[in-house]
DOGUMI-23163 format. One line per 4 residues: number of its first residue (from 1); their letters; for each residue x, y, z of C-alpha. Coordinates in steps of 0.2 Angstrom, whole numbers, plus 5000, padded with zeros to 4 digits. Example, Ala and Ser with C-alpha at 12.3 -4.5 7.8 and 13.67 -1.06 7.14 Angstrom:
! residues 2
1 = as = 5062:4978:5039 | 5068:4995:5036
***
This chain:
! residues 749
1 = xxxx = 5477:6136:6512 | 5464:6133:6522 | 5451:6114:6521 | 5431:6114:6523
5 = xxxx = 5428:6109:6540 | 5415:6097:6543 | 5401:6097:6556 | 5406:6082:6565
9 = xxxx = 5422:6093:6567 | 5414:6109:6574 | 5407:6095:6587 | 5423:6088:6591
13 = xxxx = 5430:6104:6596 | 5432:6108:6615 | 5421:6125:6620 | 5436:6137:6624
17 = xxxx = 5428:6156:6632 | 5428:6165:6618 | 5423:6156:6605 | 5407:6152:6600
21 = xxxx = 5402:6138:6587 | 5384:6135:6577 | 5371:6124:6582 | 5369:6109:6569
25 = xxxx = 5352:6100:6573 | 5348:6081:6566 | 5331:6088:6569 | 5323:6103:6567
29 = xxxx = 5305:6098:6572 | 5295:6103:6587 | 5296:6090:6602 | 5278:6084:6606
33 = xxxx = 5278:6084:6624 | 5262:6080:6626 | 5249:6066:6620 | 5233:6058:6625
37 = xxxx = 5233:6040:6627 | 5213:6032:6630 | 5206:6049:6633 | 5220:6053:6648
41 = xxxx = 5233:6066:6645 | 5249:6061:6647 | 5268:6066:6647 | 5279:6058:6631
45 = xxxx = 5296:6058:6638 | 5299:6058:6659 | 5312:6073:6664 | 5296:6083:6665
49 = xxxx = 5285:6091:6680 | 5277:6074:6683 | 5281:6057:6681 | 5274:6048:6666
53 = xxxx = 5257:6039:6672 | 5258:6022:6674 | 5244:6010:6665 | 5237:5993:6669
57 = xxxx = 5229:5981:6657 | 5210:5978:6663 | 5195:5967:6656 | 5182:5977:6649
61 = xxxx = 5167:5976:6661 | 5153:5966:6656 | 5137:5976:6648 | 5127:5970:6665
65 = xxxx = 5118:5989:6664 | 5109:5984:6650 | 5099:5972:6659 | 5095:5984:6672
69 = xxxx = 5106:5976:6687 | 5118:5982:6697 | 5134:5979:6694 | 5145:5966:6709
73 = xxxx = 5159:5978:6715 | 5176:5967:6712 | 5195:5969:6706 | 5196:5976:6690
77 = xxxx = 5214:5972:6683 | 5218:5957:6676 | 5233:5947:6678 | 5244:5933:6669
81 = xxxx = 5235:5921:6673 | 5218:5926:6667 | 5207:5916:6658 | 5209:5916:6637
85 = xxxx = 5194:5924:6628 | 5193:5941:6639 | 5195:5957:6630 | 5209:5968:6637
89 = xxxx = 5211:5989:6636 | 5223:5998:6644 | 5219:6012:6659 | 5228:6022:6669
93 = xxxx = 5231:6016:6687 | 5223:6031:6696 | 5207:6023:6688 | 5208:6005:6687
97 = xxxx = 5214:6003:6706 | 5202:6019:6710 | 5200:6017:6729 | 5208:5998:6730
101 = xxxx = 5220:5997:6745 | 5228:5982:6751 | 5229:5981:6772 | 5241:5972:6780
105 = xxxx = 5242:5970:6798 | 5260:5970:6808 | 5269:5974:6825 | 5286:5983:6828
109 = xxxx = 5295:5980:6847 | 5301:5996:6853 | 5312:5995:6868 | 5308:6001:6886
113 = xxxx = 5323:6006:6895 | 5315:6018:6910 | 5306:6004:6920 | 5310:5986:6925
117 = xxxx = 5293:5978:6923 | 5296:5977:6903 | 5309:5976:6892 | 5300:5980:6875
121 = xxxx = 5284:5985:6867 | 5273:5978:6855 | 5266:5988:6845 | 5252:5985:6831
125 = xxxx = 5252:5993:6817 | 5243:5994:6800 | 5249:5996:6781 | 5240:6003:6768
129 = xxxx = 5245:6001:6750 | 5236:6011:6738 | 5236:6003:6720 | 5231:6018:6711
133 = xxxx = 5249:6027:6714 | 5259:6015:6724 | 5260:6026:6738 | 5259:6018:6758
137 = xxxx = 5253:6023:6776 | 5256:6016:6791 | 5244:6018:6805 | 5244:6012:6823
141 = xxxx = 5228:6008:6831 | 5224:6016:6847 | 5227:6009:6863 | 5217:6011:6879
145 = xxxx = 5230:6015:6895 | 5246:6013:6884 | 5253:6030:6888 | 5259:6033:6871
149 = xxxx = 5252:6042:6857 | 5246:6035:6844 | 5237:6037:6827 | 5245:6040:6809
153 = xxxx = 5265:6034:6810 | 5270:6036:6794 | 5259:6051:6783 | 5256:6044:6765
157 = xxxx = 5269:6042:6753 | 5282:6030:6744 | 5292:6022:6753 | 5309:6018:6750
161 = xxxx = 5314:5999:6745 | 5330:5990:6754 | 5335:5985:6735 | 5332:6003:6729
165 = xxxx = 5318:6009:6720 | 5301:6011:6729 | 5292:5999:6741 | 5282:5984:6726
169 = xxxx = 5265:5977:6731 | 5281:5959:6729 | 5289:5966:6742 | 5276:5964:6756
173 = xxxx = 5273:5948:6762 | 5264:5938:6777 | 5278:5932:6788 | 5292:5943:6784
177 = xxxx = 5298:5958:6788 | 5299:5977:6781 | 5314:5989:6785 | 5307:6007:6783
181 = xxxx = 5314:6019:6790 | 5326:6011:6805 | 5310:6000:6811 | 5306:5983:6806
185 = xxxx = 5289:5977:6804 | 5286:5961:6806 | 5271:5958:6794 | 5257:5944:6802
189 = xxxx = 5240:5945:6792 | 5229:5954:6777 | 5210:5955:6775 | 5203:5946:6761
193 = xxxx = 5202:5958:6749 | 5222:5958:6749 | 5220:5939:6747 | 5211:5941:6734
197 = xxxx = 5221:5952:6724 | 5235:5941:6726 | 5227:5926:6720 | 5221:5932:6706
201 = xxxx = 5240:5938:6703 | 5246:5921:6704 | 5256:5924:6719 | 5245:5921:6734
205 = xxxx = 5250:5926:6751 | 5253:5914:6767 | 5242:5908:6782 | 5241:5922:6795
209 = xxxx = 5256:5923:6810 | 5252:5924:6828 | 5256:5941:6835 | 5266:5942:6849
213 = xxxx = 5262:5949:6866 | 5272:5959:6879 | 5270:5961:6897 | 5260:5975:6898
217 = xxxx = 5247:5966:6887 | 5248:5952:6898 | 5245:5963:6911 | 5228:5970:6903
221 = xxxx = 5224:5954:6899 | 5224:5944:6915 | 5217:5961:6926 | 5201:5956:6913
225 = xxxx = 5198:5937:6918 | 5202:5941:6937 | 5187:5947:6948 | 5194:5960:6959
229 = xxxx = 5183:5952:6976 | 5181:5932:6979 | 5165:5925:6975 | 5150:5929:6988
233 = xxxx = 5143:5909:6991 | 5130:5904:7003 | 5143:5899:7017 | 5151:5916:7017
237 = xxxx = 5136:5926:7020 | 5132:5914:7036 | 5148:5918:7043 | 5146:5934:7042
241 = xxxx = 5129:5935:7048 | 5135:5925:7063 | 5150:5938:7066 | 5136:5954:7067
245 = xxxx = 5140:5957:7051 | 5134:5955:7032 | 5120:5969:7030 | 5120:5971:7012
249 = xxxx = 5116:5987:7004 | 5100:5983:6995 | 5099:5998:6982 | 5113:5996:6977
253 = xxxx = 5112:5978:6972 | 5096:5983:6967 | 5106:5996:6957 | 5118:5983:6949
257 = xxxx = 5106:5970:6943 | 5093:5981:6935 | 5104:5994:6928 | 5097:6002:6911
261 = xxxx = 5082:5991:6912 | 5066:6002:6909 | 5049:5995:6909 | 5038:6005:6896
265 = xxxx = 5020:6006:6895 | 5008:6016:6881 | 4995:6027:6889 | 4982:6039:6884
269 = xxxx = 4974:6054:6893 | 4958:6063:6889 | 4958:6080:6891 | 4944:6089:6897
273 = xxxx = 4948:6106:6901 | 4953:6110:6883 | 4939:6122:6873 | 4939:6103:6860
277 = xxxx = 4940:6086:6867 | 4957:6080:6864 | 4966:6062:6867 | 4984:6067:6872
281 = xxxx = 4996:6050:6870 | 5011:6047:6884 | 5023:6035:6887 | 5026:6030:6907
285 = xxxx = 5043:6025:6910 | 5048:6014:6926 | 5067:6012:6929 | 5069:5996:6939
289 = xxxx = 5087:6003:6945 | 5081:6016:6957 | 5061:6013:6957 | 5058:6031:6947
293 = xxxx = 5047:6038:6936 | 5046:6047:6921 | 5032:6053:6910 | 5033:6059:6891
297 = xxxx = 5021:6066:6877 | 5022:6060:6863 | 5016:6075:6851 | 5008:6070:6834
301 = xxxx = 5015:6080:6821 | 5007:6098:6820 | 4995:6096:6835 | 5001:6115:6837
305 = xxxx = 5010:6113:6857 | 5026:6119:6862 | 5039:6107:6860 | 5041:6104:6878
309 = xxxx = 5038:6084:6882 | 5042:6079:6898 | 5028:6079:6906 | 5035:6072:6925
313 = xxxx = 5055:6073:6927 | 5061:6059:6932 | 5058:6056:6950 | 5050:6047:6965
317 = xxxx = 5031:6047:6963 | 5022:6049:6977 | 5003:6039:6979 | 4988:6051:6980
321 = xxxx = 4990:6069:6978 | 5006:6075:6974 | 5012:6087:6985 | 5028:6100:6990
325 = xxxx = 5035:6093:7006 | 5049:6104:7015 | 5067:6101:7024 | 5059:6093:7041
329 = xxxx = 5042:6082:7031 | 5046:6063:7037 | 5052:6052:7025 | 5039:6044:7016
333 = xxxx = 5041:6023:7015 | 5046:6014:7001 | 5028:6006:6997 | 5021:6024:6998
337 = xxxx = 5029:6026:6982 | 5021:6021:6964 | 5028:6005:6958 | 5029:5999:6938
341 = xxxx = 5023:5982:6943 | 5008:5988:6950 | 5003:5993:6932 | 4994:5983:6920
345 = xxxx = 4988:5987:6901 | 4970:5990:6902 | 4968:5997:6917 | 4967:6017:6920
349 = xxxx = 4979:6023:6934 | 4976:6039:6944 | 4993:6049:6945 | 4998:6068:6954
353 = xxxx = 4981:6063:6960 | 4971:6073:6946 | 4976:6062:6929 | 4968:6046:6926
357 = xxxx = 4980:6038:6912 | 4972:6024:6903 | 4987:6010:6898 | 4983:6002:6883
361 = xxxx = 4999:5995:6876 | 5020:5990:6882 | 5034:5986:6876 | 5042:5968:6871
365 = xxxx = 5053:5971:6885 | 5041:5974:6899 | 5032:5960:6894 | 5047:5950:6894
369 = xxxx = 5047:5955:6912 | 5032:5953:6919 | 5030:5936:6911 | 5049:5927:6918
373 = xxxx = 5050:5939:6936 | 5031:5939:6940 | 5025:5924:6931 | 5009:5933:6924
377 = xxxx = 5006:5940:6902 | 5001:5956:6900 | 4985:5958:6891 | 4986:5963:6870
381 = xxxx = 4987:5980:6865 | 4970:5989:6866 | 4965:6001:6851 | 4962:6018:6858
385 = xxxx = 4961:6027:6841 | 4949:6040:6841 | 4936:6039:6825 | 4940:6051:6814
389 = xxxx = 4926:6067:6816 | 4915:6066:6799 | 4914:6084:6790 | 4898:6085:6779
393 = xxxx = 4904:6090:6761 | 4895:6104:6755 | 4882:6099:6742 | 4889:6101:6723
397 = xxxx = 4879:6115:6714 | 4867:6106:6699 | 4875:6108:6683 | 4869:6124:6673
401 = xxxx = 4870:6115:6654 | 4883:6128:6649 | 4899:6125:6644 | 4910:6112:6648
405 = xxxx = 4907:6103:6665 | 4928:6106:6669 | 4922:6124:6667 | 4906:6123:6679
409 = xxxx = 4917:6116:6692 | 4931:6126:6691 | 4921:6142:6701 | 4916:6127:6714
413 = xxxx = 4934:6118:6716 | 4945:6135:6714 | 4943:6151:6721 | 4952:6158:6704
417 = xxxx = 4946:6145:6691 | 4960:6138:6681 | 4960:6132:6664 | 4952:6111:6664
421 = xxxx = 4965:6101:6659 | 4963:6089:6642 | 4963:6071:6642 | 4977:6069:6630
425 = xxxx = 4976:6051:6629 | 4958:6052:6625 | 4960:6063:6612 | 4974:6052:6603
429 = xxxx = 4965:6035:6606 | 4948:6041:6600 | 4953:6053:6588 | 4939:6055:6571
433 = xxxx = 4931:6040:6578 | 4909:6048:6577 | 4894:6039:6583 | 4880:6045:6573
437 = xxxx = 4862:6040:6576 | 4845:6045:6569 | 4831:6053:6579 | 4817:6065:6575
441 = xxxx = 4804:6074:6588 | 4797:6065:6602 | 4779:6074:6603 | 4781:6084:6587
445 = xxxx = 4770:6097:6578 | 4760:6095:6564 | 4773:6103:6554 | 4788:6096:6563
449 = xxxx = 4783:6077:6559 | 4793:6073:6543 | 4808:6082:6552 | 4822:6070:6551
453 = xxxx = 4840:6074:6563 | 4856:6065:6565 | 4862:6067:6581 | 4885:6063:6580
457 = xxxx = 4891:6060:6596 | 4910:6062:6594 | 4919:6050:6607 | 4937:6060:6607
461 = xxxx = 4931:6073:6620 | 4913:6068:6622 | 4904:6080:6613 | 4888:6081:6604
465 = xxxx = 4884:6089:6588 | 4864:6090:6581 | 4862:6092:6561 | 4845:6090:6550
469 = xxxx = 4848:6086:6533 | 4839:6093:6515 | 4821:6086:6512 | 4811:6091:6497
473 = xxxx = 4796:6101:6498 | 4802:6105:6517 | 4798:6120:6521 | 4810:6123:6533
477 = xxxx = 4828:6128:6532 | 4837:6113:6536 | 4857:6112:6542 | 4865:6112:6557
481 = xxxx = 4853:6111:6572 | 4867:6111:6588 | 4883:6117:6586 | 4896:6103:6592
485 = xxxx = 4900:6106:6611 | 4898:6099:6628 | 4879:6098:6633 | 4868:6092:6646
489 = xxxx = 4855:6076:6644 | 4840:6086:6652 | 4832:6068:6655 | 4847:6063:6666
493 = xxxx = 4854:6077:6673 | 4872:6074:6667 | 4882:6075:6652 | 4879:6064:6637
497 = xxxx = 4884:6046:6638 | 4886:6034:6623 | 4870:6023:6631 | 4859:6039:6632
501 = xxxx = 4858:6038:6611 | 4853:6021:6610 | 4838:6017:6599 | 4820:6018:6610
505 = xxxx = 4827:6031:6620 | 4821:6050:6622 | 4834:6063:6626 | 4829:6081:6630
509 = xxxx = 4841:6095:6625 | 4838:6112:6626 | 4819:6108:6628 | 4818:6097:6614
513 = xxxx = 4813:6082:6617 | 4821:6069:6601 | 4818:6050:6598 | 4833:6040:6593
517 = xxxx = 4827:6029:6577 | 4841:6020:6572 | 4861:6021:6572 | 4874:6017:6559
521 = xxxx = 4882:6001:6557 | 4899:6009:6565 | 4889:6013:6579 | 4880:5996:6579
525 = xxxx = 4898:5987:6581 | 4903:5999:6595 | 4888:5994:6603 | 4890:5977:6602
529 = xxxx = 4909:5973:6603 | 4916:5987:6613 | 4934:5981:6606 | 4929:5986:6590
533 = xxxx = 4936:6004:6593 | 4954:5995:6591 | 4958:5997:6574 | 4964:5980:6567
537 = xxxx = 4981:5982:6561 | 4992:5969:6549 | 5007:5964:6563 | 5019:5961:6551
541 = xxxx = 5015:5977:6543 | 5014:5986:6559 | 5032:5976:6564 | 5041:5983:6547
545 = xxxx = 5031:6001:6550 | 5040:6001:6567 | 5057:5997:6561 | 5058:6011:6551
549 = xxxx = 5050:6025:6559 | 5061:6019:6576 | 5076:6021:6563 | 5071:6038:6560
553 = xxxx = 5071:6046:6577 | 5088:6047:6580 | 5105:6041:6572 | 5111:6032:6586
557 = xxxx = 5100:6016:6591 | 5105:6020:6610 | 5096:6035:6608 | 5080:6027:6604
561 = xxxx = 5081:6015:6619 | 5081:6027:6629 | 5068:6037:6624 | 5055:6024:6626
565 = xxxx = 5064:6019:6642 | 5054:6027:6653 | 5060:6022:6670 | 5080:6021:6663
569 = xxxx = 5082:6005:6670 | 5090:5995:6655 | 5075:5986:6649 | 5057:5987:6639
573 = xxxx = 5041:5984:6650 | 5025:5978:6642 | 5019:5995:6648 | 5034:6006:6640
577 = xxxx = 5032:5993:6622 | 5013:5998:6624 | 5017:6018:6623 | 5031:6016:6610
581 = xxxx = 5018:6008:6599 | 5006:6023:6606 | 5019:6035:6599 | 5018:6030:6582
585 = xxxx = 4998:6029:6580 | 4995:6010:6583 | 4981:6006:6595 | 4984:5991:6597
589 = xxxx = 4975:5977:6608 | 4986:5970:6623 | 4987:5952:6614 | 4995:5960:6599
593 = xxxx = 5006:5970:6609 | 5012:5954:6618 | 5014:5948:6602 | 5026:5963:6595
597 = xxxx = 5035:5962:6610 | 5040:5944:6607 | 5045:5944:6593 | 5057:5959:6601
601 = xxxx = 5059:5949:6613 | 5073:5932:6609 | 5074:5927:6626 | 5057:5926:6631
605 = xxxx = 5058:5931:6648 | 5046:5943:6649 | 5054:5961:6646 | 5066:5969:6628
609 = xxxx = 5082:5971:6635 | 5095:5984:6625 | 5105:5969:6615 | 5087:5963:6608
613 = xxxx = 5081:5977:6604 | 5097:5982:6593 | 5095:5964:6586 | 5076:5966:6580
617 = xxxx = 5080:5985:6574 | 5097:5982:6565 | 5101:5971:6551 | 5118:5960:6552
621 = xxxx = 5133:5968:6546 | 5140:5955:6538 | 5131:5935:6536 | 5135:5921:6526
625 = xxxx = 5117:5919:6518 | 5115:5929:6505 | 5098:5941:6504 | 5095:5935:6524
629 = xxxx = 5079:5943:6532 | 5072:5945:6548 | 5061:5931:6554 | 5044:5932:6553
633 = xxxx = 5032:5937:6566 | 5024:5923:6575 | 5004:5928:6574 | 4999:5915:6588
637 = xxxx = 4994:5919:6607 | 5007:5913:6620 | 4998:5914:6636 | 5016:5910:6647
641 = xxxx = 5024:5924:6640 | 5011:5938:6647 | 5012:5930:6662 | 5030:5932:6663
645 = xxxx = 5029:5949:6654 | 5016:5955:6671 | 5028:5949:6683 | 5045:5956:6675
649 = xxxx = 5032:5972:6676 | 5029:5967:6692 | 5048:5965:6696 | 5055:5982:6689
653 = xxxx = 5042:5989:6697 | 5047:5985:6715 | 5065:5987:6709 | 5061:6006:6707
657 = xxxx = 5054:6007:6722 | 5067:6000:6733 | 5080:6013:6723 | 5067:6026:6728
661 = xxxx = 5067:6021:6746 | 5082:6019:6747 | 5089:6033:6739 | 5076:6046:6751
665 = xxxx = 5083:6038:6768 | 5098:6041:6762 | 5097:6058:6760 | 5089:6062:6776
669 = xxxx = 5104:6052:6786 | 5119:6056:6773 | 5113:6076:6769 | 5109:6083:6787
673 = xxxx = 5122:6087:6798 | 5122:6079:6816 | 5104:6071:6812 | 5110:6055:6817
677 = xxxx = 5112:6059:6834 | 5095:6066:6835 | 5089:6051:6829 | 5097:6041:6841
681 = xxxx = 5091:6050:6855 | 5074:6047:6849 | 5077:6030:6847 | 5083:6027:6865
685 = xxxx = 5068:6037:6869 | 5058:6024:6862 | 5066:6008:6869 | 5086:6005:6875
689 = xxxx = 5088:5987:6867 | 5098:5988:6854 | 5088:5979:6843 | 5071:5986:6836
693 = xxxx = 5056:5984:6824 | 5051:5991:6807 | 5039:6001:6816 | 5048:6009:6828
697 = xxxx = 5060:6014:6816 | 5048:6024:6805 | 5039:6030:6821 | 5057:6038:6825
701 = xxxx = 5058:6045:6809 | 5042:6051:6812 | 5046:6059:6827 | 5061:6069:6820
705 = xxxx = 5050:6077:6806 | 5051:6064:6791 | 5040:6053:6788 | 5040:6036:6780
709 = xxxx = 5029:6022:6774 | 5031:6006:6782 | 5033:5997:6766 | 5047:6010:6761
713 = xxxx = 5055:6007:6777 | 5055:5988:6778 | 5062:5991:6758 | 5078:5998:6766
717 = xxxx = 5080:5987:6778 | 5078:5972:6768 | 5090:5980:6752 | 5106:5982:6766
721 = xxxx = 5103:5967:6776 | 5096:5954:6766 | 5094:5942:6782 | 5086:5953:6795
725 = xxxx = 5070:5949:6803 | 5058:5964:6802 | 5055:5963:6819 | 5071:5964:6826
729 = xxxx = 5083:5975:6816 | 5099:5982:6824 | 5095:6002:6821 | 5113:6007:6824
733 = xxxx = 5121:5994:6810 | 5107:6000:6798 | 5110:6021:6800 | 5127:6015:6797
737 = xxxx = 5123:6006:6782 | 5112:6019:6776 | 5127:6031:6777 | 5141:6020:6768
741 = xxxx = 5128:6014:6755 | 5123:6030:6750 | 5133:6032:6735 | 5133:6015:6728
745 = xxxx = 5115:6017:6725 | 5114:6019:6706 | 5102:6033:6703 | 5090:6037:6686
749 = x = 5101:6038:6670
***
């Protein structure tokens, strides 16, 4: 007789070959392998292809692009000790340590068992931690002479630990060591960012340990302060004088003391022999070192020559007539030879004895010299600029009287006439707003006496329209006289204008000659007060019209922000409120704009920034008063606020402008391959110090094919180094920062 056998039985039983048993599942639903945590996909059990992705807790950032400022680059995370009040969200590491690496610096001895002048190596090495997937490099610093090769030591990965595990950003500390991989690295310093991090972890790092040296550094060390010859004083050269000796080599001390000094002067040339005179600008360079000289063009942008500048190779330049000597010509002497000292600005040199150059400016540096080795200041830059030649403008055909003037012009301006384009904002400002004034004929007929007109002059697109009304006992067909359209004031010989209607005045049209009588009293107040075309609105009635008809644009309030938001750069202008009121028909006057905008406005500085705007549209979700309603709107004129509202306009307006600049430098210098060394070649063309002026720099990117305004370029400069002085900029640090930069400049949302 035979028992039920249970599952947990089945389980218990061994698998013997042969005999299979059922599966009994607890479960018999689907594993999710997968879920999405924060918009990141990610692995619910580990076991799989990857690991599971590790997440940090981070403080939101603050809402700084709202106001329209960049954002300061620091640490994102947040640790144990941050401050209470701050609220948290969770993010994977691979974004909240995006590009965060902690460097430490460190040095290994190696031993040296093949010579007998060292027992060991130093060698400095560099760690790199990368937060984002705690994976390490080591790097070792090339060193000149060492006779080993260097570069990447260990490739990126994660390191083992001596515990277990992998290597922990605890486990690296200044003053220990680290065992990886059979070396031991003895850890010395870290930059500040590292510092950083770890003090806002709560476990700071210690004060920076002297690195060691080995002989062969202290080798290359003293061979640096020891000069390889014994001082030459005044007592050795008397010696040596009174032995026969002592004949020093003067080019070649001539060579050593004014190596890579260049004196630079600005000339001009007027040539002659060409078909049209033509000024042709050079730049004569004198190299102190070896007494040469060189001679450049300096081409203006499409003067149509060949791309060929130098003018003289660099060379000896005889006085007089230059001529081709052979093998067995005598040696000229050295003062035969042109000399840069003998140049001055002003003055007009005669060179290869047919060019007469005329110097009118130099360098900082040749003044320099002249002024500390000859004791003498050059005189100030003269202006050679040419005036420019006048071209007579050809005489505007008169105006036929038909059709539109835009129309008359367009067979003058265009060879194939295009449609005249239509004041938009005219038309919307001035829209069924019509001048309307009486007349009759200046020096009527007998018949034509009692004939009455009213002449409308409709301001929207300036047109004028002519219409006689009924009279009894007439005689005459009465109706509309003129059609509306554009026409010609024969007594003026231009268009109709507002003044040419006014009462006393005769206007001729079409060879009718009509005397304006009287106006209407619209007209009269249009004539009077020229504000008077504003409409006069009720604010607080316009305010509440604007809160609902901005609620209606879109669902989100985000989405209305930023449609008035012209520039995208967080904030409302006076100039941006202006056109949003625009939008919805309101012509308002610029007082009650300022005054709308105020009330928008809590903070009073001048500009509607996203959070206020989102307070004056929305109403509270929840208050404590009950029926609570939004203030009302304060009707008087606060003449501090528009002043602050035209320099916040003011502000954001240069603020665009320096993103601009910025952002157009950086695509010549970060886009183009290899065009930094072109610059830089043109910029030691220019000058060989180091340091430079604003001008210089946009005469080199002139040279090179893009130009720049000067107030763009002084822009960049002064939005990467805030300090520099305009007239001495180093132009190698500021192409780099132009290049590193170029991404962190926040373009137009």
């Amino acid at each position: 007789m035979s028992s039920a056998v249970s599952p947990a039985d089945l389980k218990s039983l061994p698998n013997l070959p042969g005999y299979t048993f059922p599966e009994y599942k607890d479960n018999y639903a689907r594993p999710n392998t997968w879920n999405v945590v924060n918009g990141v996909r990610i692995e619910q059990k580990e076991g799989l292809s990857f690991d599971k992705p590790k997440f940090v807790k981070v403080s939101k950032p603050p809402d700084v692009w709202r106001s329209g400022s960049l954002p300061d680059s620091q640490t994102r995370a947040v640790f144990k000790n941050a401050n209470a009040g701050i609220q948290f969200q969770d993010l994977p590491a691979w974004d909240a340590f995006d590009r965060h690496v902690l460097r430490f610096s460190g040095y290994f001895k190696e031993s040296v068992v093949e010579t007998n002048l060292e027992n060991f190596r130093v060698r400095k090495v560099t760690i790199y931690y990368y937060l984002e997937d705690d994976t390490c490099q080591i790097i070792e610093p090339k060193q000149d002479n060492s006779g080993i090769p260097q570069g990447q030591l260990i490739r990126r990965h994660r390191f083992p630990a001596a515990h277990g595990g992998y290597l922990k950003t605890e486990d690296i500390r200044v003053g220990t060591t680290l065992q990886i991989y059979g070396r031991t690295i003895f850890v010395t310093d870290c930059d500040p960012f590292t510092r950083e991090y770890y003090e806002s972890a709560g476990d700071p790092q210690g004060p920076p340990e002297p690195e060691e040296m080995d002989p062969f550094q202290e080798t290359r060390e003293a061979m640096k302060n020891h000069a390889p010859v014994q001082s030459r004083t005044y007592e050795k050269v008397y010696r040596e004088v009174m032995l026969g000796g002592g004949h020093i080599n003067a080019d070649m001390q001539q060579f050593l003391e004014n190596d890579k000094k260049v004196l630079r002067f600005f000339a001009v040339l007027d040539d002659v022999y060409t078909p049209q005179f033509e000024r042709r600008p050079f730049t004569i360079m004198f190299f102190l070192a070896d007494d040469m000289i060189e001679i450049r063009e300096q081409y203006p942008l499409n003067c149509g020559r060949d791309n060929f500048p130098i003018f003289f190779r660099k060379g000896k330049m005889p006085m007089g007539a230059y001529k081709v000597e052979g093998p067995q010509a005598q040696a000229r002497k050295k003062n035969e030879f042109v000399h840069g000292h003998d140049f001055r600005v002003g003055m007009t040199v005669q060179l290869l004895g047919t060019y007469s150059f005329f110097i009118y400016d130099a360098d900082e540096f040749t003044r320099r010299h002249f002024q500390n080795e000859l004791g003498m200041d050059l005189e100030p830059r003269v202006d050679v600029r040419l005036p420019e030649r006048a071209v007579p403008r050809a005489k505007t055909p008169p105006y036929t009287g038909y059709g539109s003037w835009d129309d008359s012009m367009g067979s003058v301006t265009h060879l194939i006439p295009k449609q005249p384009k239509k004041d938009f904002v005219k038309l919307f400002r001035h829209e069924g707003k019509v001048l309307r004034f009486k007349a009759k004929f200046a020096n009527p007929k007998p018949e034509d006496a009692d004939r009455i007109f009213v002449i409308s002059y409709y301001l929207q697109d300036d047109t004028v329209a002519i219409h006689e009304p009924p009279q009894r006992n007439l005689g005459i067909v009465t109706g509309r006289f003129l059609e509306k359209g554009i026409h010609m004031n024969q007594v003026t010989g231009e268009l109709f204008q507002p003044n040419d209607l006014i009462p006393g005045k005769v206007i001729k049209i079409y060879n009718n000659e009509f005397l304006i009588v009287d106006m209407d009293e619209y007209s009269k107040k249009v004539f009077e007060n020229p504000d008077a075309l504003l409409r006069t609105f009720d604010l607080e009635a316009v305010l509440q019209k604007i809160r609902d008809s901005m609620r209606q644009q879109y669902p989100l309030v985000r989405d209305v922000f930023r449609k008035f938001d012209g520039d995208h750069d967080g904030v409302l202008t006076v100039a941006e409120f202006q056109q949003a009121l625009e939008r919805f028909g309101f012509q308002l006057s610029p007082e009650d704009v300022l005054k709308i905008m105020r009330h928008f406005d809590t903070r009073k500085d001048g500009q509607v920034s996203y959070n206020e705007f989102c307070d004056a549209l929305l109403d509270p979700d929840w208050t404590t008063v009950m029926m609570q309603t939004k203030p009302p709107l304060d009707d008087s004129h606060d003449i501090g606020y528009a002043e602050r509202a035209m320099v916040k306009s003011a502000e954001r307006a240069e603020t665009t402008q320096v993103r601009k600049a910025i952002k157009e430098m950086g695509d010549v210098l970060y886009k183009k391959h290899n065009f930094i060394m072109r610059l830089l070649k043109e910029m030691q063309h220019i000058t060989h110090e180091d340091h430079v002026s604003a001008e210089q720099i946009q005469h080199a990117l002139e040279q090179v094919g893009h130009p720049f305004h000067i107030e763009d370029v002084q822009r960049a400069i002064l939005y990467l180094q805030p300090d520099a002085d305009l007239s001495n900029v180093n132009y190698r640090r500021l192409f780099s920062d132009v290049v590193t930069s170029y991404h962190d400049v926040s373009a137009a949302r």
